[in-house]
N, C-alpha and C positions, 0 to 999 in steps of 0.2 A: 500456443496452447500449453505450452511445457514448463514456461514460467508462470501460468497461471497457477495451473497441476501445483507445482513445487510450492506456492504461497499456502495452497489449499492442504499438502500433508504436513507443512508445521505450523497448524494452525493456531497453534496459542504458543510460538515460540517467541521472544522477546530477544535475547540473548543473541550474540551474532550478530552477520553483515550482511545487507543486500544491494545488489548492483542494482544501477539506473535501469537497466532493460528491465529486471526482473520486477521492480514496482512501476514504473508507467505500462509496463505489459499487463500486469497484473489490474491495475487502474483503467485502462483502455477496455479491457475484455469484461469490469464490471462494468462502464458505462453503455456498453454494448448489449450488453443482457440486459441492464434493469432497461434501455431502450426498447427492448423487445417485447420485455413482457410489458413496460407499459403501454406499447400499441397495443398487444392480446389486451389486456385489460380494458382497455377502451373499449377494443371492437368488440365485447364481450360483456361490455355495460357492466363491470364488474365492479368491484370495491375499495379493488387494492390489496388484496389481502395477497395477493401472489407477489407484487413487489413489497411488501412490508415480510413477507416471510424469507426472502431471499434479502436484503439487507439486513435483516435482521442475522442469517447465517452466515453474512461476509461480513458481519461488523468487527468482529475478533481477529480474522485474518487481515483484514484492512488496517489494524490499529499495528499490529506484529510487523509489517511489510513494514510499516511506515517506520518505527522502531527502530526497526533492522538497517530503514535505509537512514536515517538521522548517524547511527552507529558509523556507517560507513561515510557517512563526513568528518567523522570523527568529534561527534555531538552527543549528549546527554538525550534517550529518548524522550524526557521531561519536559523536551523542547516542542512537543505535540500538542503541549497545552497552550503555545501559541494559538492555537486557532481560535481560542477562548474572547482573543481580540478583536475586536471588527475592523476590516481590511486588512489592515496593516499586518494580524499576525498571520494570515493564511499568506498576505505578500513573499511575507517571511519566510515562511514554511517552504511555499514556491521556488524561492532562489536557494533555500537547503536542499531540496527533494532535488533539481536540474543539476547540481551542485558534482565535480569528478568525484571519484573515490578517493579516499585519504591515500596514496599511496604508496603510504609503509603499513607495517604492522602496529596496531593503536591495541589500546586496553579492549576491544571488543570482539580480537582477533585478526586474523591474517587479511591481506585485499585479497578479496575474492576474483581479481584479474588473473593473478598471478595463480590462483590455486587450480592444480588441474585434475578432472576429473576420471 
């Protein structure tokens, strides 16, 4: 929940690095809520509006995480418009996102391995 937290207070941060935990944690715990609410929503004969307003509020921190964590391959976050491709760039994306951290210090800042809090 703390890597969640953490994606959720720089929510429109671009700038920076994010480790592997911190975005599949982050990714894990949306897939997990929008699973939720789209059970409620079913059982509830709804419309969707509860999962289209909560995607809609993690879309900006979804985009930052992913940013952050392309930085931390030591990648241009530019590279998110891969997914613009069918298969192949989300493949792409895939083996960037699984991908160690760079680990030296690149143009994006410090590994976040090494940095203690």
């Amino acid at each position: 929940m703390h890597w969640y937290l953490e994606v959720l207070k720089q929510y429109a941060v671009f700038s920076g690095r994010s480790r592997r935990t911190e975005f599949w944690i982050f990714m894990a715990f949306n897939l997990v809520i929008l699973i939720l609410l789209k059970t409620i929503d079913g059982l509830t004969d709804g419309s969707g509006i509860i999962v289209l307003i909560y995607s809609i509020a993690v879309l900006i921190p979804a985009i930052a995480v992913s940013v952050r964590r392309l930085h931390d391959t030591d990648r241009s976050g530019w590279w998110l418009l891969a997914v613009f491709f069918p298969f192949l760039g989300a493949l792409v994306l895939l083996m960037f996102m699984a991908q160690d951290s760079d680990p030296k210090k690149n143009e994006y800042g410090p590994n976040q391995k090494q940095v203690i809090f």
